[in-house]
N, C-alpha and C positions, 0 to 999 in steps of 0.2 A: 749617719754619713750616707750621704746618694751614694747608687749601685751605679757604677763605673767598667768599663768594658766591655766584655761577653753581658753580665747583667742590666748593664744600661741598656743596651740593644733590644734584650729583652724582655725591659719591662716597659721602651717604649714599643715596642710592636705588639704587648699586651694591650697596651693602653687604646692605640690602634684596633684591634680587634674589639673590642667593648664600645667604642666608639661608633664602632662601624653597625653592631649589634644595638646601641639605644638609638641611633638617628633613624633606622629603617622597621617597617613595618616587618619583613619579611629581610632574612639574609640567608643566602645557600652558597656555604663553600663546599666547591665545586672541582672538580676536574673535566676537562671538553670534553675528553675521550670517554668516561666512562659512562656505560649504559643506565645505573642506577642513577646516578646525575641526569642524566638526560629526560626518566620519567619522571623525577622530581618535577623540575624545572617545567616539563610538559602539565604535570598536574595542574600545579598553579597558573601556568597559561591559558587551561580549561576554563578554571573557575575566576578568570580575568581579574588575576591579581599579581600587580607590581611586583617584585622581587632582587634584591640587588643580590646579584653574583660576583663571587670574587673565585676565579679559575686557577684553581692553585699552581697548575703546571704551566700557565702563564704569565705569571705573576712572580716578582723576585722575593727571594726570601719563602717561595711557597713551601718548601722542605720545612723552617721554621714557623709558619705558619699552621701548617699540619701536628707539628710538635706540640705548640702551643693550645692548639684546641683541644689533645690528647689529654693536655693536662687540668684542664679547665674542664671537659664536660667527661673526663671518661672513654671517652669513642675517640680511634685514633684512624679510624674510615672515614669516607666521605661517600655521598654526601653527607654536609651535617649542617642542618636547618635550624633556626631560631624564627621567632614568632612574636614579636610585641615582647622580645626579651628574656625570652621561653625557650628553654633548648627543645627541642621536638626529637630530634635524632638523627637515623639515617633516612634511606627508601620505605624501609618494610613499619616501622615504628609512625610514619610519615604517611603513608598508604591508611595504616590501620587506625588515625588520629582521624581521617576523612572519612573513614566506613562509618567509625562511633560516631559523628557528629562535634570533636573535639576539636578537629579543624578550624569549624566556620565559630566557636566559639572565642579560640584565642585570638583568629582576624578580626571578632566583631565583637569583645567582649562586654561593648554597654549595647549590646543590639536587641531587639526585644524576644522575648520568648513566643513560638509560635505552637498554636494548639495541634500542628501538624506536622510532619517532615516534608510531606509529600500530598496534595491533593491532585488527581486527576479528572480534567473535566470531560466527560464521555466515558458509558461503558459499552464499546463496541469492541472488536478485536484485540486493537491496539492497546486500549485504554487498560484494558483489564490486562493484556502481559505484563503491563509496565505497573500497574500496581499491585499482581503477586509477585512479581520478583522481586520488587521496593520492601516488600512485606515480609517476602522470606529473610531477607538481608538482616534485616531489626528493625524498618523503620515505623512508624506511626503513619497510616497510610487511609485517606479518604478518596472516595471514588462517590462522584456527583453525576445521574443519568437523569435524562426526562426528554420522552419524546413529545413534541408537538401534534397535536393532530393534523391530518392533511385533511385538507378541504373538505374531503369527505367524511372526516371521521374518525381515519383508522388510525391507529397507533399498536405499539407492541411492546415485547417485555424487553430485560436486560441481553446485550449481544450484538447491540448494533447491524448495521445492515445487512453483511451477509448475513447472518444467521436468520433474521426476522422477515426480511425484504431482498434480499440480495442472494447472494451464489448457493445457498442450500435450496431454498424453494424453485430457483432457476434452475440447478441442477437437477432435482425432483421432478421437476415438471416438465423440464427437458427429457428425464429418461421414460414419463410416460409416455410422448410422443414417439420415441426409440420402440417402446414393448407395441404401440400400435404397429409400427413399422415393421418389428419382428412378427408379429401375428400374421402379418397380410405374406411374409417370408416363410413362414411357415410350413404354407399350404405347398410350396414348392418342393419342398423338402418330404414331404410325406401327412403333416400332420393335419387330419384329417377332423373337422368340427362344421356342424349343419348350419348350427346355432347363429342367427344375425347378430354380429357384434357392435359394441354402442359403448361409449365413455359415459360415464358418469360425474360430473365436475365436482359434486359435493361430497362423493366420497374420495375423489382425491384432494378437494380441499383440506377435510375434517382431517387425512388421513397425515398429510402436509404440516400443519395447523399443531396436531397432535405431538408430533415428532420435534418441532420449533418449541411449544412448549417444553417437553423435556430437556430442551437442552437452556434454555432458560432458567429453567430451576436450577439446574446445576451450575450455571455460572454463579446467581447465587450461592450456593452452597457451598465454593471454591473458595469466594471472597470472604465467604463465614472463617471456614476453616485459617484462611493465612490472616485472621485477624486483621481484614480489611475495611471499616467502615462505609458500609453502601448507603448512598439515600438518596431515593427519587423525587430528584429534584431538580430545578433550572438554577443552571451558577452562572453569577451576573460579579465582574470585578467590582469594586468600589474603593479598593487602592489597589496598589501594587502588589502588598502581601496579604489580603484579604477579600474574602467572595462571600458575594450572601445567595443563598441558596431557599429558590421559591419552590414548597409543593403544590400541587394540584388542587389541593384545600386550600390554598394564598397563606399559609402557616412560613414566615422565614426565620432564618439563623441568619447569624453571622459567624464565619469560622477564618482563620488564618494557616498558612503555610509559609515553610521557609520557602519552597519552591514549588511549581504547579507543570503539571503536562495538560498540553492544549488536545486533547483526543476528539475535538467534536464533529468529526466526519461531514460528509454531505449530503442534502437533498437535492429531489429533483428539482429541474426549472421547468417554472409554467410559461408562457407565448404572451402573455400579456396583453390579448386579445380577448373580445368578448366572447363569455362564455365558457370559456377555457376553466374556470376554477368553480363554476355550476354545475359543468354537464361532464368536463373529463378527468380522466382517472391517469394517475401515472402507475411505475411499476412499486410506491407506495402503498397501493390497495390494490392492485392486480389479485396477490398471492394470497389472498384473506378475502377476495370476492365470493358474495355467499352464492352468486347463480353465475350460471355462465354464459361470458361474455357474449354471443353469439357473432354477429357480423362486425367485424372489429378492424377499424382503421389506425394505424401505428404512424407518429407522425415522428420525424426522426431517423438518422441512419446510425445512430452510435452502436454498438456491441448492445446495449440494453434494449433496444426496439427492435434489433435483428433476430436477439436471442428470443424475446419474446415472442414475435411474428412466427419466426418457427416452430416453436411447441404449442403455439395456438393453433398455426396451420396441420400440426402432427396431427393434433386432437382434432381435425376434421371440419374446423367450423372456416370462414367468408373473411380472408385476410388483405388487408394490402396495405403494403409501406408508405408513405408520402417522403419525398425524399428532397431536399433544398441544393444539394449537390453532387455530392459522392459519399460513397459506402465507409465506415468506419476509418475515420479521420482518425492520422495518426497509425495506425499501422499500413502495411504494405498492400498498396493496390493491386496489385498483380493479384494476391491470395484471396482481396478482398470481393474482388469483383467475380473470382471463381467461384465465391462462397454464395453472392448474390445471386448467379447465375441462376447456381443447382437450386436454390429456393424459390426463383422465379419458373423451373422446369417441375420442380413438384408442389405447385398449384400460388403460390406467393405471390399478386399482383404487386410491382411495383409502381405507382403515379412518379416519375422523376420529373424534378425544377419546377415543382411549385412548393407553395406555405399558404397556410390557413390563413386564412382573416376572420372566420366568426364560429361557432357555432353555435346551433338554438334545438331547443328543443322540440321533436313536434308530439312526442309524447311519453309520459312518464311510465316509467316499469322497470323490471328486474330479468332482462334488461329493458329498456324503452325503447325509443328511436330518436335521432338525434340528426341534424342536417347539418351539415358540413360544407362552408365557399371557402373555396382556394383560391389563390390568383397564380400564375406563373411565374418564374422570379425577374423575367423583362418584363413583369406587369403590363404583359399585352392581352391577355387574354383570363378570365374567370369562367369558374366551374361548381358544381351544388351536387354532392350525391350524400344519399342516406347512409347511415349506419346504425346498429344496436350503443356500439361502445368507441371511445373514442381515445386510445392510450397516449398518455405526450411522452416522449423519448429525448428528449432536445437534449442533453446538457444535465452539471448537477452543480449546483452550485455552496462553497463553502460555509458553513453552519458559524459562522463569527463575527456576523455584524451586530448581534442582540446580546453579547456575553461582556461587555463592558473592556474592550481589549484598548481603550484611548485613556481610561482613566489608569491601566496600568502599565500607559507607555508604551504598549505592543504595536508593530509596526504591521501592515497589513496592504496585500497590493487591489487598492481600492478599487481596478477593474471588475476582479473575480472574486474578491475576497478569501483567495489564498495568501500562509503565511508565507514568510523568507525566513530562513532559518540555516545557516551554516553547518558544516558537517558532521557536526555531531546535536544536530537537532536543536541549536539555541537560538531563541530569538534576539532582539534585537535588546531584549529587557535578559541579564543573566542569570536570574533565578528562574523564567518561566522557559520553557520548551514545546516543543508540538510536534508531534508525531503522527501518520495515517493520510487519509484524504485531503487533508485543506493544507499539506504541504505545498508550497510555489516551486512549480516543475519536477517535482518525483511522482513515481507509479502510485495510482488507485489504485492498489491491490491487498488483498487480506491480509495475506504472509506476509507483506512486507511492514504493513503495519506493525504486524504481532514481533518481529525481527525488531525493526525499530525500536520498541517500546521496550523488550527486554533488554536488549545491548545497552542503550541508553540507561534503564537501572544499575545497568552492573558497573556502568562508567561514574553513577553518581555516586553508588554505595559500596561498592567491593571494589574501588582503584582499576578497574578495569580499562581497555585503552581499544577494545574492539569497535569499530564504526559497524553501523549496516552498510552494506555494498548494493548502491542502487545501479548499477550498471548489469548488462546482461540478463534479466531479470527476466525467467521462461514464463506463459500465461497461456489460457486459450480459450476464446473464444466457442462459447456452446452452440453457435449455428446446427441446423440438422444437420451438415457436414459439418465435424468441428474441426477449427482453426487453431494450430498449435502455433508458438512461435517461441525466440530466444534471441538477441542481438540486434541487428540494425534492420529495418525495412530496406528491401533496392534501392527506393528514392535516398535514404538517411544517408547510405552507404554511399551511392555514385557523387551525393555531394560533400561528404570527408575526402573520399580517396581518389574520387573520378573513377570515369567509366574503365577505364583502360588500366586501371589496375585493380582491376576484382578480373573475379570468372564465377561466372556462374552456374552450378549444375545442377540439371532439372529432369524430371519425370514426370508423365502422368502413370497411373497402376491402378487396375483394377483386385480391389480385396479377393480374396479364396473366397469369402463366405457369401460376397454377392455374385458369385457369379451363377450356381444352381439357383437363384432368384430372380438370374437374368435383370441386372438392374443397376444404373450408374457405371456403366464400362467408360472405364479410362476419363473417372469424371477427379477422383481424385491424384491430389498432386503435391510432387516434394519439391522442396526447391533448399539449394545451402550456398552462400553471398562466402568467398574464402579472398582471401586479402593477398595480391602476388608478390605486394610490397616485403610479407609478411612469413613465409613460407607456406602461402597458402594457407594461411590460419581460419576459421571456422568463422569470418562476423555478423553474419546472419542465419540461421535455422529457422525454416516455415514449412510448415503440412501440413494439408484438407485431405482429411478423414477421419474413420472412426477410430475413436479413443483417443482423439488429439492429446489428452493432458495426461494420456500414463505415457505416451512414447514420447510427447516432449519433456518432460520429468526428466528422465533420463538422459537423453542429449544437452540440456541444460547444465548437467552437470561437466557434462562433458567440455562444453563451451568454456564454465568456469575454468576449468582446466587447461583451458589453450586448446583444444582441439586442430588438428590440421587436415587437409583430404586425405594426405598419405595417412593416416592414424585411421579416419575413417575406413579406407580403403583396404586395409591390414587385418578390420574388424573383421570374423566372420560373424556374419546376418544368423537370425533363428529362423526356419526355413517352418512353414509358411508362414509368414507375417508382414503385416505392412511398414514397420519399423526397417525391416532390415533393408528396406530401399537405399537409407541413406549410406550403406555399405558398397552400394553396387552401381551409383551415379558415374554416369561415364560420359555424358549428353552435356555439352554448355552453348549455353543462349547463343553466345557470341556464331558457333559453328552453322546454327540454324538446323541443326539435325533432326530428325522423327524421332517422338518421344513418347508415341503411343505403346503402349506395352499388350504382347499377341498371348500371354499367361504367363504362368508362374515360372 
């Protein structure tokens, strides 16, 4: 006898419910309101998979509907997800089906088995957070490195470019020029030596060199330990979930992943004029040059030719910048042109508004001598002068037109050959991702690589739901004055908000410690962009001077915070320091006030 009444009803909203459960891939009964619902339904939007929702508290009959799945699976919460027919469960049972890999199983159950969870191409910064944390999680994790040689030769071990090419040996070779500095500071102070002092480049190379080793090995050693597969190798796609990886010996594999991070950072760019990749060196072989440079032309105004030009010039040898426009494009001109100044006042030649057209050799050595024609950028006029060494600074261009990213559908912005990749680092293909330098429009910067790369693990493999936050992002620039920063440039700024609602308050300060040295008064300078719209909120932070990057550290924090001037202002300063300026700003552009400061 058919179930009539109460039980008809019953059994057809059972029927219902089953129905609804084989026609979909994915079903999540749901409530709007509730949080667990809501990461659910997030997850699966992550890993761009369809989903039919049925919102119980919008829905008639949802009371009975709840009843009903009480009685069929057990769980009488929500959410309560099914899968190709599968009851999965709530949030937490749901989260932890996606850490084990059980997930992408019952979505793809005839999909094929891959020899990998996770392969990451590059190990630079990035590359290596995101394949220990992938690794601690549980996953099966390979990590593909292989540097190309540059023109000249050089290459290096596991670490990617800060460690091997970038901000350690910049940093290093920046504070040897800082101890020249101190030394000559010295004598003011008391400290008394006969002795004619002399740099020695090869034993700050080896000493350099030495220390980059060490930490080489160790990144090795780290990848051992989280049972991470390393091999130096070039990874080239050849489909979508498979790369074949060439060594140095032309020996290849073939290996697969379910999913890949794009980590492959960038080099520098060469001028594509003659002679440029015979005779000059970028900051690829700078830090591993076996003699020293001597008369050294720097062609470029980026933070990497600045940086360089000055710890070339600390260390005493025949510098000058060639310059096509303006000073570090992309940050704040105001700071930048201060930075330039003081390096043009202690010995820094700059050439401004020309570009090379050739260089030739006129004689071979360690260093040689090399001739150098410019022309002016109105191409009205041409110029020839000698030098030892010749560094290109131009630009760095994205490491991803040679890794097979068309055969795996990966979208790429053919200008620069940076990626696009949405906010939580995916491209345009949903198993592959990219993280660090050859991002399209975020920071080249170490930390945030290493930020990226882990967040992004924890999102894959532990349900995690944190982003990196590329906004507000502190850095600074190693100029012999260094350049701190945090927030907006002026220019960024007056064009979000207009001029007439910022204020801006500024200072020059001469340090406690230069002053018995008699030396740079009133050369360095704070500057803080606060928003009126805003209650004066904090949206820019810049400062030239020493230890730019411990005192903007701190302020950067601050920023993330909301900072406001009244907050500032509230602070007390640590008496003598150059930090505690931004305590005591009371001077804005707008007034036109004296901002020279008479001491402490």
């Amino acid at each position: 006898m058919p179930p009539v009444g109460k039980d008809a009803g019953k059994t057809e909203l059972q029927t219902r419910i089953q129905e609804l459960i084989e026609a979909n891939q994915v079903v999540v009964f749901s409530k709007s309101y509730c949080p667990y619902c809501v990461k659910v339904k997030d997850l699966f939007k992550g890993l761009d998979v369809k989903c039919n929702v049925v919102e119980l508290d919008l829905v008639e009959e949802g009371t009975n509907y709840q009843e009903l799945l009480g009685e069929m699976t057990g769980q009488k919460t929500v959410p309560n997800v099914f899968i190709n027919k599968t009851h999965v469960g709530g949030w937490d049972k749901t989260k932890q089906a996606h850490t084990d890999g059980l997930l992408q199983q019952l979505l793809n159950p005839d999909a094929e088995t891959y020899e990998y969870d996770l392969i990451v191409i590059g190990g630079g910064s990035g590359g290596l957070a995101c394949s220990k944390e992938a690794a601690t999680l549980g996953k099966k994790v390979m990590v593909l490195d292989y540097v190309v040689p540059t023109p000249k030769g050089t290459t290096w071990g596991l670490g990617g470019t800060c460690v091997n090419v970038g901000c350690i040996p910049k940093k290093l070779m920046h504070q040897t020029a800082l101890l020249g500095t101190a030394m000559q500071d010295a004598r003011k102070y008391g400290w008394e030596f006969d002795e004619r002092v002399k740099h020695n480049w090869e034993t700050m190379k080896d000493a350099i060199n030495n220390y980059i080793g060490s930490l080489n090995w160790g990144y090795r050693v780290a990848l051992r330990d989280k049972n991470v597969n390393y091999v130096n190798a070039y990874a080239e796609f050849v489909e979508p979930h498979k790369i074949k990886a060439k060594t140095k010996r032309g020996k290849e594999t073939i290996h697969t992943a379910a999913r890949f991070v794009l980590a492959t950072g960038e080099r520098p760019r060469y001028l594509g004029i003659p002679g440029d990749k015979e005779y000059c060196i970028t900051s690829d072989d700078l830090f591993s040059l076996p003699y020293c440079p001597g008369k050294t032309l720097l062609i470029g105004a980026s933070y990497v030719a600045l940086e360089c030009a000055g710890f070339l010039a600390g260390l005493g040898l025949d510098v000058t910048v060639m310059v096509r426009s303006i000073l570090l494009r992309g940050f704040d001109q105001d700071m930048a042109n201060r930075a330039g100044e003081h390096m043009e006042q202690h010995g820094v030649k700059f050439l401004r508004k020309y570009v090379p057209v050739k260089v030739e050799e006129l004689e071979a050595g360690t260093p040689g001598r090399l001739m150098v024609t410019a022309k002016s950028t109105d191409g009205t006029e041409f110029i020839e002068a000698e030098y030892n060494t010749v560094l290109i600074a131009v630009g760095r261009d994205a490491c991803t037109d040679k890794i097979g990213l068309a055969l795996a559908g990966v979208k790429v912005n053919p200008q620069n050959g940076k990626v696009p990749v949405d906010d939580e680092e995916q491209t345009n293909v949903p198993h592959i991702y990219a993280i660090g330098d050859i991002l399209e429009g975020k920071w080249e910067l170490t930390p945030v690589a290493i930020q990226a790369g882990k967040l992004l693990a924890r999102r894959l493999y532990a349900g995690a739901t944190l982003k990196c936050d590329y906004v507000n992002v502190p850095t600074t620039v190693f100029t012999p004055l260094e350049y701190g920063c945090c927030g907006r440039s002026e220019e960024k700024a007056i064009e979000m908000y207009g001029e007439e609602n910022l204020e801006i308050y500024h200072s020059l300060f001469w340090p406690l410690e230069f002053t018995v040295a008699n030396r740079d008064n009133n050369k360095c300078y704070s500057k803080i962009i606060c928003n009126k719209l805003d209650n004066d909120r904090v949206i820019g932070f810049h400062y030239l001077g020493p230890n730019a990057g411990e005192v903007t550290q701190g302020y950067g924090v601050a920023i993330k915070c909301g900072v406001t001037k009244e907050q500032l202002d509230n602070t007390i300063g640590i008496h003598p320091t150059c930090a505690e300026m931004f305590t005591t700003l009371d001077v804005t552009k707008s007034s036109g006030g004296d901002i020279a400061q008479a001491g402490c």
